[in-house]
C-alpha positions as CSV (number, residue, x, y, z in Angstrom):
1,X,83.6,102.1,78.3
2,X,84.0,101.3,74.7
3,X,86.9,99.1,74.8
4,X,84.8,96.7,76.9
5,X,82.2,96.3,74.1
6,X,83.1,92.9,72.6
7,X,81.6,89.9,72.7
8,X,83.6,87.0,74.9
9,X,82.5,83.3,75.3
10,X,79.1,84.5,73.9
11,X,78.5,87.4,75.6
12,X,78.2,90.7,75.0
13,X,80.2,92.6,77.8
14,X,78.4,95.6,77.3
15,X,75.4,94.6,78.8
16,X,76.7,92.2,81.8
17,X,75.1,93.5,85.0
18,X,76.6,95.4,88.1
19,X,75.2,94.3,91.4
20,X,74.1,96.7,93.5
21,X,75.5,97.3,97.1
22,X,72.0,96.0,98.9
23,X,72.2,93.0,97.1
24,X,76.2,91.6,97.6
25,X,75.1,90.1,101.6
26,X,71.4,89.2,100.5
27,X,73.2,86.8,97.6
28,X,75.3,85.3,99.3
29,X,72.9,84.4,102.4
30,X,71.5,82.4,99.9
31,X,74.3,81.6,98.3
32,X,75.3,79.8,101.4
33,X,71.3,77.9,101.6
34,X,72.1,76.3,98.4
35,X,70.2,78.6,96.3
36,X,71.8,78.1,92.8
37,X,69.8,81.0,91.0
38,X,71.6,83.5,93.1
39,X,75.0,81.8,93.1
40,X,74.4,82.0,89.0
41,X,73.6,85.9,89.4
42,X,76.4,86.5,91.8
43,X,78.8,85.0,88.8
44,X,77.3,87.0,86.2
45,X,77.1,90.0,87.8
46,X,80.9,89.7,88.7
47,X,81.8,88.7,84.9
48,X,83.0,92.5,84.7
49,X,85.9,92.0,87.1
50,X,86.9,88.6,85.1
51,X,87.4,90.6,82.3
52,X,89.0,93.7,84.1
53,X,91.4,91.2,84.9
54,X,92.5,89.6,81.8
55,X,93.5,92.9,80.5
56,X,96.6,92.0,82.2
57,X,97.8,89.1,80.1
58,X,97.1,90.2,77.0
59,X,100.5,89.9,75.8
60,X,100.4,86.2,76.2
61,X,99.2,85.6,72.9
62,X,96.8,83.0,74.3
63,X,92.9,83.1,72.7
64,X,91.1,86.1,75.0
65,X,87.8,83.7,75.2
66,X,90.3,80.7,76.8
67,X,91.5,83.4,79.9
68,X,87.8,84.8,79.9
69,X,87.1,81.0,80.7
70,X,89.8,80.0,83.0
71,X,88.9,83.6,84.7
72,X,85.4,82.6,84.9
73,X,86.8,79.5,87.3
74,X,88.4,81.4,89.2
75,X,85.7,83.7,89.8
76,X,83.8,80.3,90.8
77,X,86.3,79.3,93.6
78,X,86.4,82.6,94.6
79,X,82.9,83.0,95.3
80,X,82.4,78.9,96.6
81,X,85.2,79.5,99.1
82,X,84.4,83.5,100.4
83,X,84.1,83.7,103.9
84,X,81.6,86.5,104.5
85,X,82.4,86.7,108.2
86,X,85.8,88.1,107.2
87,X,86.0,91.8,107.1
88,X,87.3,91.8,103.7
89,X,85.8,93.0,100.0
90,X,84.6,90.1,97.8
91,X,86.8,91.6,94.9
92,X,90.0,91.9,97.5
93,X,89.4,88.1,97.9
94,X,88.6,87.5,94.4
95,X,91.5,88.8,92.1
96,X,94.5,87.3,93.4
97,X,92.0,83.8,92.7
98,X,91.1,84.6,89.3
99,X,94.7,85.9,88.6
100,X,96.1,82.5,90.3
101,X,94.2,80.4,87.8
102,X,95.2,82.3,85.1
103,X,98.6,82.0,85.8
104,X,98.5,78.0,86.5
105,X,96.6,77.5,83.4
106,X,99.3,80.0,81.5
107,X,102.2,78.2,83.1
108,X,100.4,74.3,82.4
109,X,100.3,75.1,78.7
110,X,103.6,76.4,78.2
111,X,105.1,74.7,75.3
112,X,108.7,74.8,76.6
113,X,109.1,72.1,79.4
114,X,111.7,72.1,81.4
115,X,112.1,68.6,84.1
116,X,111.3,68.9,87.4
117,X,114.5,68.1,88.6
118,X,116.2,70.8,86.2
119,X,114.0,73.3,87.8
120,X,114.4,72.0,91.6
121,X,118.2,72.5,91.5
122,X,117.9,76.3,89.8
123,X,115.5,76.6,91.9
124,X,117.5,75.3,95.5
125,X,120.7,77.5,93.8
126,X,118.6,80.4,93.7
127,X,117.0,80.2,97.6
128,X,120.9,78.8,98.5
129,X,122.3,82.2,96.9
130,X,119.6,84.2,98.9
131,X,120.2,82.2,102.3
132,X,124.0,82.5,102.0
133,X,124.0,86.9,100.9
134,X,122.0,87.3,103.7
135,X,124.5,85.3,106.6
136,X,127.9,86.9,105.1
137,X,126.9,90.0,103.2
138,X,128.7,88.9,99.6
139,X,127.5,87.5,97.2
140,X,128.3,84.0,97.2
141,X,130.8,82.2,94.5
142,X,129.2,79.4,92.4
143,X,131.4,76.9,94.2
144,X,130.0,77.8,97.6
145,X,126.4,77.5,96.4
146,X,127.5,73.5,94.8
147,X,128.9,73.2,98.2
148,X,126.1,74.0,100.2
149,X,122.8,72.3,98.3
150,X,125.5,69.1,97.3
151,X,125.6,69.7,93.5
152,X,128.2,70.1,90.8
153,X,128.6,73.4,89.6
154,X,128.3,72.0,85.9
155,X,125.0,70.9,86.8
156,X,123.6,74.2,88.7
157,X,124.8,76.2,85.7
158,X,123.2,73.9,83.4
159,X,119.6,74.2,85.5
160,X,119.9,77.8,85.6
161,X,120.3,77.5,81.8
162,X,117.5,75.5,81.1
163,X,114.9,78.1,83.5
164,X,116.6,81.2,81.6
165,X,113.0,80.9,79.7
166,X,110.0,83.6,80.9
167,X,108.9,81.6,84.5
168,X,105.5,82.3,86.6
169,X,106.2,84.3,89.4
170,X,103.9,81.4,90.7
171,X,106.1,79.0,90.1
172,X,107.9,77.1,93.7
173,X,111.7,78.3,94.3
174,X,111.9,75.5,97.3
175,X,109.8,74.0,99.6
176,X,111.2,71.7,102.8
177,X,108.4,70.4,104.2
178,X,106.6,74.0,105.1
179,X,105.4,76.9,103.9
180,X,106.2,76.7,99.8
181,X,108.5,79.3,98.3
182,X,107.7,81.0,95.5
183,X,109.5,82.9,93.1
184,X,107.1,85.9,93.6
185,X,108.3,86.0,97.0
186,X,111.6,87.1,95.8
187,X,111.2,90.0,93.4
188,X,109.4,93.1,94.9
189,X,107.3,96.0,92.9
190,X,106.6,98.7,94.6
191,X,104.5,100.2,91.2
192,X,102.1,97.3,90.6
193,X,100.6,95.0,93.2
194,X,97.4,93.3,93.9
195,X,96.2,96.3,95.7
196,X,96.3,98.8,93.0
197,X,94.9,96.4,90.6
198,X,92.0,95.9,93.2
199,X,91.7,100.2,93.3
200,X,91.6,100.5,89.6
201,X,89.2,97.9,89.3
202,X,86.6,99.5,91.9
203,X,87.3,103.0,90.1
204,X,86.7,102.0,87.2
205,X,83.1,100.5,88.0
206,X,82.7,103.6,90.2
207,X,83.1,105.9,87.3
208,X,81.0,103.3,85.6
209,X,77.8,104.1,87.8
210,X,78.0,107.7,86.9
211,X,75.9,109.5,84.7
212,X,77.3,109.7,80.9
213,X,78.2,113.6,81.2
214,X,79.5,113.5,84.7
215,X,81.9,110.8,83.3
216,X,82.6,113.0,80.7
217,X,83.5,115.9,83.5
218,X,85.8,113.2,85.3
219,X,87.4,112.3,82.2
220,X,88.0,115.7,81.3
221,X,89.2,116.6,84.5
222,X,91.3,114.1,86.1
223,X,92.4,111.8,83.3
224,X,92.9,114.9,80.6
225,X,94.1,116.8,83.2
226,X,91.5,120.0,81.9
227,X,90.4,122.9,84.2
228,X,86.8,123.3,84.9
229,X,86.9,126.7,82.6
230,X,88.2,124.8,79.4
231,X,85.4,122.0,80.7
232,X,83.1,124.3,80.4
233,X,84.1,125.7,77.4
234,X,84.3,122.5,75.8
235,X,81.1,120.8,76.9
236,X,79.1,123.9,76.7
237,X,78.1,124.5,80.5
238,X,79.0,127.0,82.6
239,X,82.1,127.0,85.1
240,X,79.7,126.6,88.3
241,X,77.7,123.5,86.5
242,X,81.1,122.2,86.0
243,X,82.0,122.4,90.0
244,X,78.8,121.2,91.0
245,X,78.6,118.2,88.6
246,X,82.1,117.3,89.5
247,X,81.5,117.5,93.3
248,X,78.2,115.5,92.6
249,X,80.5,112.7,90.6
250,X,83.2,112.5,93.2
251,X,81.1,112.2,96.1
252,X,78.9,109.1,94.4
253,X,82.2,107.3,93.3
254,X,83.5,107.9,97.3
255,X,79.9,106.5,98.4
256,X,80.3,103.8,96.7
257,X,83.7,102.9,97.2
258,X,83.4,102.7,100.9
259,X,81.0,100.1,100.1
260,X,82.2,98.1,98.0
Protein backbone atom coordinates (compact mmCIF):
# COMPACT_ATOMS: atom_id res chain seq x y z
CA UNK A 1 0.00 0.00 0.00
CA UNK A 2 1.26 3.49 -0.72
CA UNK A 3 1.77 4.72 2.61
CA UNK A 4 4.37 1.97 3.06
CA UNK A 5 6.48 3.32 0.19
CA UNK A 6 9.31 5.25 1.87
CA UNK A 7 12.59 4.61 2.35
CA UNK A 8 13.72 3.60 6.17
CA UNK A 9 17.30 2.88 7.40
CA UNK A 10 18.17 2.54 3.60
CA UNK A 11 15.64 0.68 2.39
CA UNK A 12 13.01 0.88 0.28
CA UNK A 13 9.85 -0.73 2.02
CA UNK A 14 8.19 -1.21 -1.07
CA UNK A 15 10.19 -3.83 -2.30
CA UNK A 16 11.05 -5.88 1.18
CA UNK A 17 9.96 -9.49 0.59
CA UNK A 18 7.03 -11.65 2.06
CA UNK A 19 7.97 -15.16 2.86
CA UNK A 20 5.99 -17.64 1.72
CA UNK A 21 4.10 -20.15 3.96
CA UNK A 22 6.46 -23.40 2.62
CA UNK A 23 9.32 -21.54 3.60
CA UNK A 24 8.59 -20.17 7.50
CA UNK A 25 9.64 -24.10 9.14
CA UNK A 26 12.30 -24.84 6.22
CA UNK A 27 14.18 -21.29 7.63
CA UNK A 28 14.17 -21.85 10.69
CA UNK A 29 15.35 -25.62 10.60
CA UNK A 30 18.24 -24.03 9.49
CA UNK A 31 17.99 -21.21 11.40
CA UNK A 32 18.49 -23.51 14.28
CA UNK A 33 21.87 -25.44 12.35
CA UNK A 34 23.62 -22.13 12.38
CA UNK A 35 22.89 -21.26 8.92
CA UNK A 36 23.23 -17.35 9.00
CA UNK A 37 22.03 -16.80 5.27
CA UNK A 38 18.66 -17.89 6.20
CA UNK A 39 18.56 -16.32 9.69
CA UNK A 40 19.48 -12.94 7.44
CA UNK A 41 16.38 -13.84 5.02
CA UNK A 42 14.09 -14.71 7.94
CA UNK A 43 14.86 -10.91 9.22
CA UNK A 44 14.39 -9.34 6.02
CA UNK A 45 11.50 -10.92 5.04
CA UNK A 46 9.85 -9.96 8.44
CA UNK A 47 11.08 -6.17 8.12
CA UNK A 48 7.27 -5.57 7.00
CA UNK A 49 5.87 -6.43 10.43
CA UNK A 50 8.79 -4.00 12.08
CA UNK A 51 7.38 -1.39 10.31
CA UNK A 52 3.60 -2.38 10.68
CA UNK A 53 4.49 -1.89 14.15
CA UNK A 54 5.99 1.45 14.51
CA UNK A 55 2.95 2.94 13.10
CA UNK A 56 1.97 2.89 16.64
CA UNK A 57 4.32 5.29 18.10
CA UNK A 58 4.28 7.73 15.78
CA UNK A 59 3.24 10.35 18.07
CA UNK A 60 6.39 10.09 20.00
CA UNK A 61 8.15 12.51 18.03
CA UNK A 62 11.25 10.29 17.98
CA UNK A 63 13.25 9.91 14.42
CA UNK A 64 11.05 6.94 12.47
CA UNK A 65 14.61 5.35 11.23
CA UNK A 66 15.71 5.19 15.25
CA UNK A 67 12.21 2.89 16.13
CA UNK A 68 12.68 1.09 12.52
CA UNK A 69 16.18 0.29 14.25
CA UNK A 70 15.30 -0.51 17.70
CA UNK A 71 12.25 -2.61 15.90
CA UNK A 72 14.72 -4.31 13.90
CA UNK A 73 16.29 -5.67 17.51
CA UNK A 74 13.54 -6.76 18.50
CA UNK A 75 12.64 -8.55 15.52
CA UNK A 76 16.29 -10.27 16.22
CA UNK A 77 15.44 -11.52 19.73
CA UNK A 78 12.31 -12.49 18.61
CA UNK A 79 13.44 -14.74 16.03
CA UNK A 80 16.90 -16.02 18.21
CA UNK A 81 14.63 -16.99 21.05
CA UNK A 82 11.27 -18.64 19.03
CA UNK A 83 10.53 -21.88 20.04
CA UNK A 84 9.16 -23.61 16.99
CA UNK A 85 7.86 -26.59 19.05
CA UNK A 86 5.28 -24.21 20.55
CA UNK A 87 2.02 -24.18 18.76
CA UNK A 88 2.11 -20.54 18.44
CA UNK A 89 2.51 -17.99 15.12
CA UNK A 90 6.01 -16.46 14.76
CA UNK A 91 4.29 -12.87 14.53
CA UNK A 92 1.98 -13.78 17.87
CA UNK A 93 5.56 -14.27 19.46
CA UNK A 94 7.06 -11.49 17.70
CA UNK A 95 5.08 -8.17 18.30
CA UNK A 96 4.77 -7.92 21.98
CA UNK A 97 9.07 -8.32 21.56
CA UNK A 98 9.45 -5.70 18.97
CA UNK A 99 6.80 -3.50 20.79
CA UNK A 100 8.77 -4.22 24.29
CA UNK A 101 11.93 -2.87 22.86
CA UNK A 102 10.41 -0.04 21.52
CA UNK A 103 8.96 0.86 24.60
CA UNK A 104 12.29 0.37 26.79
CA UNK A 105 14.29 2.31 24.34
CA UNK A 106 11.25 5.10 24.38
CA UNK A 107 11.09 5.02 28.14
CA UNK A 108 15.48 4.98 28.51
CA UNK A 109 15.59 8.29 26.50
CA UNK A 110 13.02 10.10 28.16
CA UNK A 111 14.36 13.49 28.88
CA UNK A 112 12.35 13.96 32.14
CA UNK A 113 13.99 11.67 34.97
CA UNK A 114 12.40 11.07 37.77
CA UNK A 115 14.72 8.95 40.93
CA UNK A 116 14.14 5.67 41.50
CA UNK A 117 13.08 6.16 44.83
CA UNK A 118 10.45 8.92 43.79
CA UNK A 119 9.00 6.45 41.52
CA UNK A 120 9.19 3.26 44.03
CA UNK A 121 7.02 5.09 46.62
CA UNK A 122 4.21 6.30 43.79
CA UNK A 123 4.60 3.31 42.71
CA UNK A 124 4.09 1.10 46.39
CA UNK A 125 1.06 3.98 47.02
CA UNK A 126 -0.45 2.98 43.93
CA UNK A 127 -0.36 -1.23 44.37
CA UNK A 128 -1.14 -0.20 48.44
CA UNK A 129 -4.29 1.74 47.12
CA UNK A 130 -5.25 -1.33 44.89
CA UNK A 131 -4.42 -4.00 47.72
CA UNK A 132 -6.44 -2.01 50.33
CA UNK A 133 -9.96 -1.23 47.72
CA UNK A 134 -9.98 -4.60 47.18
CA UNK A 135 -9.93 -5.96 51.20
CA UNK A 136 -12.65 -3.16 52.32
CA UNK A 137 -14.48 -1.99 49.31
CA UNK A 138 -13.58 1.97 49.75
CA UNK A 139 -11.37 3.70 48.60
CA UNK A 140 -8.75 4.15 50.92
CA UNK A 141 -7.80 7.72 52.59
CA UNK A 142 -4.20 9.02 51.90
CA UNK A 143 -3.40 8.49 55.65
CA UNK A 144 -4.19 4.79 55.51
CA UNK A 145 -2.02 4.24 52.37
CA UNK A 146 1.17 6.30 54.59
CA UNK A 147 0.12 3.92 57.17
CA UNK A 148 0.30 0.86 55.44
CA UNK A 149 3.70 1.05 53.03
CA UNK A 150 5.43 3.36 56.31
CA UNK A 151 5.59 6.69 54.50
CA UNK A 152 4.60 10.29 55.19
CA UNK A 153 1.78 11.42 53.39
CA UNK A 154 3.88 14.63 52.32
CA UNK A 155 6.14 12.38 50.73
CA UNK A 156 3.59 9.99 48.77
CA UNK A 157 1.93 13.10 47.43
CA UNK A 158 5.10 14.47 46.46
CA UNK A 159 6.14 10.95 44.39
CA UNK A 160 2.85 10.86 42.90
CA UNK A 161 3.65 14.50 41.80
CA UNK A 162 6.78 13.93 40.35
CA UNK A 163 5.26 10.51 38.01
CA UNK A 164 2.24 12.84 37.01
CA UNK A 165 4.50 12.86 33.68
CA UNK A 166 3.35 10.40 30.51
CA UNK A 167 4.77 6.75 32.14
CA UNK A 168 5.33 3.32 30.08
CA UNK A 169 2.74 1.03 30.72
CA UNK A 170 6.05 -1.04 30.94
CA UNK A 171 7.19 0.55 33.59
CA UNK A 172 7.31 -1.71 37.34
CA UNK A 173 4.45 -0.60 39.98
CA UNK A 174 6.15 -3.12 42.70
CA UNK A 175 8.01 -6.00 42.80
CA UNK A 176 8.71 -8.20 46.34
CA UNK A 177 10.77 -10.66 45.44
CA UNK A 178 8.33 -12.39 42.60
CA UNK A 179 6.61 -11.93 39.69
CA UNK A 180 7.22 -7.87 38.80
CA UNK A 181 4.29 -5.63 38.62
CA UNK A 182 3.67 -3.53 36.01
CA UNK A 183 1.69 -0.71 35.43
CA UNK A 184 0.11 -2.32 32.36
CA UNK A 185 -1.22 -4.78 34.55
CA UNK A 186 -3.43 -2.26 36.08
CA UNK A 187 -5.24 -0.41 33.29
CA UNK A 188 -7.49 -2.69 31.02
CA UNK A 189 -8.56 -1.94 27.16
CA UNK A 190 -10.94 -3.92 26.00
CA UNK A 191 -10.60 -1.85 22.18
CA UNK A 192 -6.85 -2.35 21.55
CA UNK A 193 -4.69 -5.29 22.66
CA UNK A 194 -1.89 -7.24 21.37
CA UNK A 195 -4.24 -9.57 19.68
CA UNK A 196 -5.98 -7.18 17.41
CA UNK A 197 -2.75 -5.54 16.57
CA UNK A 198 -1.50 -9.20 15.59
CA UNK A 199 -5.07 -9.57 13.27
CA UNK A 200 -4.58 -6.36 11.56
CA UNK A 201 -1.12 -7.06 10.92
CA UNK A 202 -1.88 -10.61 9.17
CA UNK A 203 -4.83 -8.86 7.23
CA UNK A 204 -3.14 -6.45 6.04
CA UNK A 205 -0.39 -8.78 4.44
CA UNK A 206 -3.29 -10.96 3.48
CA UNK A 207 -4.88 -8.35 1.42
CA UNK A 208 -1.25 -7.68 0.41
CA UNK A 209 -0.99 -11.16 -1.51
CA UNK A 210 -4.00 -10.35 -3.47
CA UNK A 211 -4.15 -9.39 -6.97
CA UNK A 212 -4.21 -5.45 -7.56
CA UNK A 213 -8.05 -5.36 -8.70
CA UNK A 214 -9.24 -7.87 -6.18
CA UNK A 215 -7.75 -5.47 -3.64
CA UNK A 216 -9.41 -2.92 -5.19
CA UNK A 217 -12.97 -5.07 -4.85
CA UNK A 218 -12.04 -5.60 -1.03
CA UNK A 219 -11.30 -2.09 -0.58
CA UNK A 220 -14.44 -1.12 -2.18
CA UNK A 221 -16.38 -3.44 -0.43
CA UNK A 222 -15.45 -3.83 3.04
CA UNK A 223 -13.48 -0.76 3.92
CA UNK A 224 -15.77 1.79 1.64
CA UNK A 225 -18.52 -0.01 2.69
CA UNK A 226 -19.82 -0.20 -1.43
CA UNK A 227 -22.33 -2.89 -2.81
CA UNK A 228 -21.18 -5.07 -5.46
CA UNK A 229 -23.69 -3.16 -8.01
CA UNK A 230 -21.96 0.35 -7.32
CA UNK A 231 -18.53 -1.94 -7.58
CA UNK A 232 -19.36 -2.81 -10.58
CA UNK A 233 -20.44 0.27 -11.78
CA UNK A 234 -17.41 1.87 -10.67
CA UNK A 235 -14.69 -0.54 -11.82
CA UNK A 236 -16.43 -1.36 -14.99
CA UNK A 237 -17.31 -5.21 -14.52
CA UNK A 238 -20.29 -6.77 -14.16
CA UNK A 239 -22.22 -7.51 -10.80
CA UNK A 240 -21.46 -11.53 -11.11
CA UNK A 241 -17.49 -10.72 -11.81
CA UNK A 242 -17.75 -8.62 -8.83
CA UNK A 243 -19.11 -11.79 -6.60
CA UNK A 244 -16.88 -14.18 -8.05
CA UNK A 245 -13.67 -11.96 -7.65
CA UNK A 246 -14.69 -11.15 -4.12
CA UNK A 247 -15.32 -14.85 -3.12
CA UNK A 248 -11.99 -15.63 -4.92
CA UNK A 249 -10.20 -12.74 -2.64
CA UNK A 250 -11.82 -13.77 0.63
CA UNK A 251 -11.17 -17.32 0.30
CA UNK A 252 -7.16 -16.66 -0.49
CA UNK A 253 -6.89 -14.11 2.49
CA UNK A 254 -8.80 -17.10 4.82
CA UNK A 255 -6.11 -19.66 3.23
CA UNK A 256 -3.66 -17.85 4.20
CA UNK A 257 -4.54 -16.74 7.48
CA UNK A 258 -4.94 -20.16 8.84
CA UNK A 259 -1.49 -20.48 7.99
CA UNK A 260 0.16 -17.95 8.99
Amino acid sequence: MAQYKVEICGVNTSKLPLIKNEERKELFDRILAGDKTAREKYIYGNLRLVLSIIQRFTNSKENVDDLFQIGCIGLIKAIDNFDVNQNVKFSTYAVPMIIGEIRRYLRDNNSIRVSRSLRDTAYKAIYTKEALMKKSDHEPTLSEIASEIGVSKEDIVFALDAIQTPVSLHEPVYNDGGDTLYIMDQVRDKKNNENNWVEDISLKDAIERLPEREQNIINLRFYKGKTQMEVAKEINISQAQVSRLEKNALKSMRNYLTQV
